[in-house]
N, C-alpha and C positions, 0 to 999 in steps of 0.2 A: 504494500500500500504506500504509497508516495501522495507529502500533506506538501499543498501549492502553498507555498509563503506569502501570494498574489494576494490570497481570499483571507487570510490573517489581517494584510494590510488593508484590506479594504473594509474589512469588519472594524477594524480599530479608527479607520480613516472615517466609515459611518457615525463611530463611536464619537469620535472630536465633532465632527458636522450636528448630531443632537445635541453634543454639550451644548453648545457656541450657541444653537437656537433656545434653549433652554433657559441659559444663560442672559441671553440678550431678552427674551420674553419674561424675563423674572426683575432684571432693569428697567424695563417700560413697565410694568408693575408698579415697583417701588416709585419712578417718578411720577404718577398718576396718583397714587396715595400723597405723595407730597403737597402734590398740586391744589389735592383736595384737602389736605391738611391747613394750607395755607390760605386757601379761598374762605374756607372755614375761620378760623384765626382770622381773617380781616372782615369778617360781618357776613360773610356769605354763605350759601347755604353747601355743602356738601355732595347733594345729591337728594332722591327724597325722605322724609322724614316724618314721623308718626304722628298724627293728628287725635285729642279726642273732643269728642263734639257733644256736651250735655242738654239736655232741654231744657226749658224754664221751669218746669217741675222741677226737676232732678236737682239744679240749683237751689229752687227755692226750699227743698228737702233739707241739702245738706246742710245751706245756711243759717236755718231755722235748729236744725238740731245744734250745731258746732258752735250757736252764739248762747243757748238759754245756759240761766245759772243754773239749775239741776245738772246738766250736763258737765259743765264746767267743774261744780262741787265735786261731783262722781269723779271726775279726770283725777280731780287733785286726792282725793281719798283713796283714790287704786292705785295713781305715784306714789303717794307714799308709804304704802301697802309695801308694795313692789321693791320701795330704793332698800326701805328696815329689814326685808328680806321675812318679813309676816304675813305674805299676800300667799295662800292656800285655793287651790283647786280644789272640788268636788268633784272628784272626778266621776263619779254616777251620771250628777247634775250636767256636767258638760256632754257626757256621751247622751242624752236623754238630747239635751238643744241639739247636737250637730244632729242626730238623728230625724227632731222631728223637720228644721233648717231644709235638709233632706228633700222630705214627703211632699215638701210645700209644692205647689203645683205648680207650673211659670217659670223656674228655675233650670 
């Protein structure tokens, strides 16, 4: 059996021509990221970017909840629960909520 040196060299000459494109496509890469890096960093926008959209409902829900003093009281009374390292789970009670949470229909 006689191995042609030819088809070595041309397998390895293949081998250099994918690096090189590999290579050079991993370059255009990296300065495209840049670009957008930089467009970014001066106020612009990157490309697209994730929108969410609430209804006046939905606002007027959370506002209403996130402003009243009950809500507020509770906040502070389960911080501090929480920070003193005294805030305890039920853990019955919670698996009973995420369950019924669940069932709810709509969800």
């Amino acid at each position: 059996m006689k191995i042609e040196h030819t088809s070595v060299q041309a397998s390895q000459g293949d081998l250099a021509a994918k690096q090189a494109r590999d290579t050079g496509a991993a370059r255009e890469l990296a300065r495209a990221g840049q670009a957008a890096y930089r467009e970014a960093a001066d106020g612009g926008t990157a490309g697209p970017t994730d929108a969410v959209s609430l209804s006046s409902l939905s606002r007027q829900v959370l506002t209403e909840e996130s402003s009243s003093p009950e809500r507020e009281a509770r906040v502070q009374e389960l911080s501090a629960l929480v920070s003193s390292g005294n805030y305890q789970v039920d853990p019955v009670e919670l698996s009973r909520s995420i369950i019924t949470d669940a069932e709810r229909p709509g969800l």
